[in-house]
N, C-alpha and C positions, 0 to 999 in steps of 0.2 A: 635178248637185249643185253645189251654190256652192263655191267656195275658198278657204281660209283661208291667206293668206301667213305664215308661221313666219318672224319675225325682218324685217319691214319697217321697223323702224328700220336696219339696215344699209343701205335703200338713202338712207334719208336721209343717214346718213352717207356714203357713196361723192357722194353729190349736191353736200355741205359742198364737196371738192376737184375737185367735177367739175360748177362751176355750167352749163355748156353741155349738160351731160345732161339738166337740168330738163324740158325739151319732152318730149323723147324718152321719160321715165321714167313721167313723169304720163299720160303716152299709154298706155302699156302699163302700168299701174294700174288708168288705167279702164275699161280693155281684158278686165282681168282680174275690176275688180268686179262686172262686167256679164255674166259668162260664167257657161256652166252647162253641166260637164262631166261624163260618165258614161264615158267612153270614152278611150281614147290620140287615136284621129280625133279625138272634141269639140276637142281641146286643139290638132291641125293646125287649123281650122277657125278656132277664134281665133287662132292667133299660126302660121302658114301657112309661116313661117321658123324656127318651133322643129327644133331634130334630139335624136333621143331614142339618146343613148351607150350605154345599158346600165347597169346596175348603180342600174337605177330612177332614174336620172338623166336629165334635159334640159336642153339651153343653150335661151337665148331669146336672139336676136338682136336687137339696141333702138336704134334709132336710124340706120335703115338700117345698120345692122352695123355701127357704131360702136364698138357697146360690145357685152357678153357677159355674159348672168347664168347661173349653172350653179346648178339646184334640184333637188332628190332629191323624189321626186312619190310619194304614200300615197292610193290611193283609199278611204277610211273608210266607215263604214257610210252617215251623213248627208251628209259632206263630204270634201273633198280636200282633203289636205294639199298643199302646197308648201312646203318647208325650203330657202332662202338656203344655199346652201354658199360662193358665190364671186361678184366681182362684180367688172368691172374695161375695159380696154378692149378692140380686138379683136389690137392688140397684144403687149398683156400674155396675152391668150388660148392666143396662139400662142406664147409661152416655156412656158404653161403645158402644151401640148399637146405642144411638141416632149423635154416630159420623162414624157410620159404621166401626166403629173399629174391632167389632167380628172376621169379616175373615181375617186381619192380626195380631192381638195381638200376641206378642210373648214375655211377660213379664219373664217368664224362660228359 
């Protein structure tokens, strides 16, 4: 099934303060519009660095792990969802994680 990104204007905004991210983000865009997932594997398969938390949530790693995007993932009838919850670097990640934030961050 194709993927629908929920809320991809956040990453353009994170991209405004984070013009170095550019490469890295558009890579994993195209990454993404080109994908066709039926399965949690499909979605290793494409992005081979994602780890899946729990709570229907996955980080995607971007940029050789530069950066961190945390998505809540909907397999729908025709398509998946992916919903943007967080977006940020991979040290902002790790404040985030050191307060067990990850599994509810809902900053968008």
């Amino acid at each position: 099934m194709k993927i629908r990104l929920i809320r991809e204007d956040t990453i353009k905004e994170f991209l405004k303060d984070n013009t170095g991210s550019r490469a890295a983000f558009t890579g994993w865009l195209n990454s993404l519009n080109s994908a066709d997932w039926n399965t949690i594997n499909d979605i290793k398969q494409t992005f081979n660095s994602a780890d899946f938390i729990g709570e229907n949530r996955i980080v995607f790693n971007i940029g050789g792990n530069n950066y961190r995007m945390i998505c809540k993932l909907h397999f729908g009838k025709k398509k998946v969802h992916l919903y943007i919850k967080w977006i940020g670097t991979h040290t902002d990640y790790d404040r985030l994680c050191s307060n067990n934030e990850q599994y509810t961050v809902s900053k968008y």
